[in-house]
N, C-alpha and C positions, 0 to 999 in steps of 0.2 A: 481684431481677428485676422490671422494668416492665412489668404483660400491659396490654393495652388489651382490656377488655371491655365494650363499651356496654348497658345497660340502659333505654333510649328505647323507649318504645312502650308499648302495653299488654301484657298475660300475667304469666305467673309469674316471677317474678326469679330464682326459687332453676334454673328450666330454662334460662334466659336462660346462667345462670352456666355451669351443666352443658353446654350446647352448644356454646358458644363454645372454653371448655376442651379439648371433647373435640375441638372443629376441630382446635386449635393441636398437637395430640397427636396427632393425625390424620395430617395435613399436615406435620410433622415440625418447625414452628417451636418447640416442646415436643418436644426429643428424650428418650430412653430415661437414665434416673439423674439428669435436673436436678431440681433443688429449686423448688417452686410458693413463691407466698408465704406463712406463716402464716394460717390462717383471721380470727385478729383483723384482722390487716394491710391484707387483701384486702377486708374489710369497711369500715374505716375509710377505705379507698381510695375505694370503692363508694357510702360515705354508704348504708349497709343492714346489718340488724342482721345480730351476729355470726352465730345461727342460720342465716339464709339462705345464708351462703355454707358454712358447714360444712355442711349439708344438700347441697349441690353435691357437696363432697367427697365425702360419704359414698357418694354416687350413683357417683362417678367409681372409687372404692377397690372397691365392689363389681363394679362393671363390669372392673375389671380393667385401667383406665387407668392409677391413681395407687394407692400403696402408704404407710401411714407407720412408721416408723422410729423406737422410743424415744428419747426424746430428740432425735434430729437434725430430724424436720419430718417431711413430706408429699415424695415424689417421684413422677416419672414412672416408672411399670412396666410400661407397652407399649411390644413389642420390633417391631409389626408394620414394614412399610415403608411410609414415606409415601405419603400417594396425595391429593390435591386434588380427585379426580370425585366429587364428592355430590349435584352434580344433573344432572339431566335433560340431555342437553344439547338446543339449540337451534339448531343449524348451527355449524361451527367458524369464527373470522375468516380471510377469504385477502386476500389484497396486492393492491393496486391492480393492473390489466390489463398495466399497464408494467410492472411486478416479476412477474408473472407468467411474463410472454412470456420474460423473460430466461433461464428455465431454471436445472439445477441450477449451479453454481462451476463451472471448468474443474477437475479432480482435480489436487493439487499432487502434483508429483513429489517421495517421499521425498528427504533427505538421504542418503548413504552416504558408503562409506567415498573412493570418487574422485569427488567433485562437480563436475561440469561443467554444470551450471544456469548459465544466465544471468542478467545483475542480481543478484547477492552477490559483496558485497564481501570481501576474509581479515579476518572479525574480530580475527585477531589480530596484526593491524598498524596497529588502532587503539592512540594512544596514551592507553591507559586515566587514568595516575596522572595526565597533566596534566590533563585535563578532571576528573576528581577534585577536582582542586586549585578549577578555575576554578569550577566548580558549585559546591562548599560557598561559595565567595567570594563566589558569585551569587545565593544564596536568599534574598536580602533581596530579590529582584527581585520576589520573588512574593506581596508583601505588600498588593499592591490588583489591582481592572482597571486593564485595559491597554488603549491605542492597538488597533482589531481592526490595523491595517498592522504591527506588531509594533514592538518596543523602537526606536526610532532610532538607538541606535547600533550597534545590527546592519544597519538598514538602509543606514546610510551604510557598512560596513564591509562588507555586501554589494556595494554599487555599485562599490565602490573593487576588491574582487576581482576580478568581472565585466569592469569597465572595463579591468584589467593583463593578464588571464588568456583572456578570451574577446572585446573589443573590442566589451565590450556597452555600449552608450551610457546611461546614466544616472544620476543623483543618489540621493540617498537617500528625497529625495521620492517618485521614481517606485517604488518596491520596496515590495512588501508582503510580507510575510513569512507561510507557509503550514504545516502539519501534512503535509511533504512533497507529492512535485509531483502524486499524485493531487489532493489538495485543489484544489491551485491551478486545474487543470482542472476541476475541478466547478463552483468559482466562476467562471470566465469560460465555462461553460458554461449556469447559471444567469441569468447577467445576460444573457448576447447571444441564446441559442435559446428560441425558440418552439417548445412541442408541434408536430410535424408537421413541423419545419425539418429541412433535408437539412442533414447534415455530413458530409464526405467525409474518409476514413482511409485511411490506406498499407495497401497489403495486398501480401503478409503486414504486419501491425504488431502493435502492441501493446493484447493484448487487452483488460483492464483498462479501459483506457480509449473502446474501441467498446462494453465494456457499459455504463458510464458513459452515454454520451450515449444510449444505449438507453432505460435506467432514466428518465431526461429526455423523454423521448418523442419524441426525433430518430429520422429516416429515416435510416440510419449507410447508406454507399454507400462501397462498397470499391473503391482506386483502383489500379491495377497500378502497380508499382515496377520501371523495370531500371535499366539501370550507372549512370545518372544521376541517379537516383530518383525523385521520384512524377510521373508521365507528365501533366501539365497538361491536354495535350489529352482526356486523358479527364476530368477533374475534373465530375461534372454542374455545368451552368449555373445551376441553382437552388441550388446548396451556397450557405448563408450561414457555414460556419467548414472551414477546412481543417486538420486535424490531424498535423502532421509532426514527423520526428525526424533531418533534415538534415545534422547532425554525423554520426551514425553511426548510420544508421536501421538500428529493431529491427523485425525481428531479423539481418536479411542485412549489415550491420555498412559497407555504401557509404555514402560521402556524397556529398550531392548537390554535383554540379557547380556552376559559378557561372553560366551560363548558363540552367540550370533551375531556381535561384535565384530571376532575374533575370524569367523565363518568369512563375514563380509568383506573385512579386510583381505582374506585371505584369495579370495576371488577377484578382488580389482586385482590385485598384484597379478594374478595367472591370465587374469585379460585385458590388461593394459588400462582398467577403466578409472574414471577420475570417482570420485565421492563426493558429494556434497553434504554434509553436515548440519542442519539446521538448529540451533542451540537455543530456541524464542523465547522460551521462559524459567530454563529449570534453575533461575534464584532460588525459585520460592519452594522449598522441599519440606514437606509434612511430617517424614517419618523415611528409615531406611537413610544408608547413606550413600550418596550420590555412587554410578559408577564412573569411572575412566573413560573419558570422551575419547571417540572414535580418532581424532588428532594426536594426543597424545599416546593411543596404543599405535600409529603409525609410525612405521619403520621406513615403509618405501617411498616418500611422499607422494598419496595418492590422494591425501582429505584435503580439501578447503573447508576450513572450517566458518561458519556464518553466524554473527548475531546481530541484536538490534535492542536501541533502548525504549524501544515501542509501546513494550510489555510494563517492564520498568519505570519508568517516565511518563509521556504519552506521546503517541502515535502522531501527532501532529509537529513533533518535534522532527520525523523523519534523519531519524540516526540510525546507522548503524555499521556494520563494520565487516570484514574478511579477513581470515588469517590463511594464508593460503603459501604452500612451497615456493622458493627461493626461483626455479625453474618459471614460472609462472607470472611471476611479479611486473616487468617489465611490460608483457601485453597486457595482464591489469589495469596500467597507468595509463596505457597508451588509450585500452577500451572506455576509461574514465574522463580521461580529457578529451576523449571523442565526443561523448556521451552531455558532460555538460563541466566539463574543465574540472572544476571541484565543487566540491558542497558549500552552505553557508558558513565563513569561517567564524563569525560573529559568535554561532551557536556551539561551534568546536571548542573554540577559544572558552565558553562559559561551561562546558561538559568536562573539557580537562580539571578546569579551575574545581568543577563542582568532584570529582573523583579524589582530585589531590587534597583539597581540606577533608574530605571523612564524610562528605555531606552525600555520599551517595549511598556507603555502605549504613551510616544514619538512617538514610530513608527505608533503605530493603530493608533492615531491622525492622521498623515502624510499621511499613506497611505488611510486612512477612507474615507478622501475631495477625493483622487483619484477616489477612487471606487463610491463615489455618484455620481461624476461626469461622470461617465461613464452609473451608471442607471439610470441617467436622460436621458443620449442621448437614451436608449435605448428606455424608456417610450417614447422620444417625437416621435422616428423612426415608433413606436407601433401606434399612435394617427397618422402621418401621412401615410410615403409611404408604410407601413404595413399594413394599417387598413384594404385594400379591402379584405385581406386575414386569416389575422390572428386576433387576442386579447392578449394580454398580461395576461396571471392570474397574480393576486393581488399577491406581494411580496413585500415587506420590508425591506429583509435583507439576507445577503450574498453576494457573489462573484455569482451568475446565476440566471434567469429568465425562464420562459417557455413560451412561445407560443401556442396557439391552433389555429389549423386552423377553420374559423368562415368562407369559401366556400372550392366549392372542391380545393384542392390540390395535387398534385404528391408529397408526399415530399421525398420518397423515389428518383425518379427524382430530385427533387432539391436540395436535396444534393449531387446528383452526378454533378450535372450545376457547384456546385459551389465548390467543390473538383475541377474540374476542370479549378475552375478560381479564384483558391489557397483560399480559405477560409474551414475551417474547422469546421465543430459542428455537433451536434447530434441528431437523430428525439427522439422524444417520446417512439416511440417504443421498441429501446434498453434497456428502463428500465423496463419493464415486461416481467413477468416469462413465459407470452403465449401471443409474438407481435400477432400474428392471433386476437385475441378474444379483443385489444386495443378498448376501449370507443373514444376514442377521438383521432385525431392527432395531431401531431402538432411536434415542435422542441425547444429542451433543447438550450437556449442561456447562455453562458459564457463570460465575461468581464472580467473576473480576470488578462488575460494572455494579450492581447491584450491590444497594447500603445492607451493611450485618443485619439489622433490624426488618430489614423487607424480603429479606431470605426466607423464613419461616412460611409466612404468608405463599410467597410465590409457591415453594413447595406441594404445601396443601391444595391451592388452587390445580397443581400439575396431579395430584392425585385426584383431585375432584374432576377435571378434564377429563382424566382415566379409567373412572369406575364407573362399570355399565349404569345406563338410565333403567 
């Protein structure tokens, strides 16, 4: 074993020894039964005669730190619990005013056994053994730094997805490749906002990301959402970034119309403001055909467009990606290789691979029938033992649906019924930035996580939670 013990300064060396030792023993870096080094060893280490440090020892054995053992050496013989307080203290460090203010997490809703959480995807409809495959094939990727915009032929294999799949307009050039699409938002929140700058968010939306731009020292201004989605006219006129989720905004699952689209656009351009685009899951589309992402109806460059294979894949893969104007690109790279130089290339390297054989658009196939199959149950559950209470808002696409309550309900109550009677999901409320002042009730439903077969049940149970005793 390697201790570092410095002896610099003036005083006694043989105390020097003795205090140091007795921190590391202390403090638990010297746990209870390890072996110290031999007194010669630790001297020869030391450049000081043998004496002084067995002088240490002897101090340390009496005390009752360290014990030796015929023949085997010197061990640690304190069983106390570590503690690191030995001085004074001085005031404790606290976080800058922004980190501060942001407050405790929002409390994560356990898993159980009916998960109706939103944003989880069935991990076990990833296909594990291929990406097995592809990754060992790939860890040569991770033999230097990398590009911060990530491997290029993920990026080009990105744009070619984007391009078939979502009628996202870009090359490989434009794509940089993120530690999933929080990142990506951080970075194009870094580069474009000033301390003090308004950014305007969907509300309800997605929280995550209003602390985000918190933590950053934006004024975050909550915008009402109805059938069409985020109300322009309300948007403040000083927002410099507008934060949307247009495909299937979260959490009420509408997308915006093309007209409000069109609206939106039309406003960043008259106020200089950037757009953010959030794109999280609208693979997976039920019915209705997709509209024109807000990127591609853009003329002026004003979208960053954002997605992630989070949804798709899983979330612990932390992938995901920006497509973001030509003007912008440059402090991208620069706020990335700030950030954490580039991603894991290993994984990019096995993401391309998996894009390029077919094994991606494969999977979305496979798992696609999954998932409609589950928003059907959910629709009919909606039409039937649901109806007296709730509505389904109109959705189309993604892994979750919303609820409104359409009579009174407890929901607050009934998600504790049903916490209780292991099913897990989330009211409405949780997604705005002032639950007090909520328009509407109701509860965020999730199907992602949850086997086809234990949908049914949960359902029932959620009406059972629901109807008066």
């Amino acid at each position: 074993m390697d201790l570092h013990i410095s002896l610099e300064g003036p005083g006694d060396r043989t105390d020097r020894i003795y205090r140091q030792l007795r921190d590391a023993i202390l403090d638990g870096r010297l746990r209870h039964g390890e072996r110290v080094p031999p007194s010669r060893a630790l001297a020869r280490d030391l450049a000081v005669a043998r004496n002084t440090v067995a002088a240490a020892y002897d101090r340390l054995v009496g005390d009752g730190f360290l014990a030796g053992r015929a023949g085997a050496g010197t061990f640690v013989a304190y069983r106390g619990s570590a503690t690191v307080a030995r001085r004074a203290p001085v005031g404790p460090l606290r976080p800058s005013r922004r980190f501060a203010a942001l407050g405790p997490e929002d409390p994560a809703t356990p898993p159980a056994r009916y998960d109706l959480r939103i944003g989880h995807p069935d991990a076990s409809l990833f296909p594990l053994a291929a990406w097995r495959r592809l990754l060992g094939r790939s860890l040569h990727a991770s033999a230097d730094y990398h590009d911060p915009s990530g491997l290029p032929p993920l990026r080009s294999a990105i744009a070619r997805h984007i391009g078939l799949s979502r009628s996202v307009r870009a090359s490989g050039e434009d794509v940089l490749v993120t530690s999933g699409a929080q990142q990506a938002i951080d970075l194009v929140a870094r580069v474009l906002i000033e301390p003090g700058a308004t950014v305007a968010v969907e509300e309800p939306g997605y929280r995550p990301v209003r602390r985000l731009f918190a933590s950053l020292g934006a004024r975050v201004a909550g915008v009402p959402v109805d059938a069409d989605g985020i109300v322009v006219d309300l948007i403040p006129p000083s927002a410099r970034l507008v934060y949307v989720t247009p495909s299937h905004q979260h959490p009420l699952g509408i997308a915006m119309s093309l007209e409000r689209r069109s609206a939106l656009l039309d406003w960043a351009q008259e106020h200089r403001a950037a757009i953010v685009e959030d794109d999280y899951d609208s693979e997976f589309r039920y019915s209705d055909r997709p509209l024109e992402p807000l990127q591609s109806l853009d003329r002026a460059g004003r979208v960053i467009y954002v997605g992630t294979f989070s949804k798709t894949l899983l979330p612990s893969l932390r992938l995901g990606f920006l497509v973001a104007p030509e003007a912008l690109r440059p402090a991208l790279r620069a706020a990335r290789r700030i950030a954490d130089w580039h991603g894991e290339p290993a994984a990019q390297a096995a993401l391309a691979a998996f894009i390029d054989e077919g094994l991606l658009q494969r999977h979305l196939r496979s798992v696609g029938r999954v998932y409609a199959a589950r928003h059907d149950l959910l629709v009919r559950a909606a039409r039937g033992p649901l109806a007296p209470w709730y509505t389904l808002v109109p959705s189309s696409a993604g892994l979750h649906a919303a609820l409104r309550c359409t009579a009174p309900v407890d929901v607050d109550g009934v998600v504790r019924r049903l916490r209780a009677a292991d099913v897990a999901l989330e009211p409405l409320t949780r997604f705005y930035a002032e639950p007090r002042r909520v328009p509407d009730q109701g509860l965020a439903i999730g199907f992602g996580a949850i086997a086809t077969a234990d949908l049914p049940e949960a359902l029932d149970r959620l009406a059972a939670a629901t109807r008066p005793s």
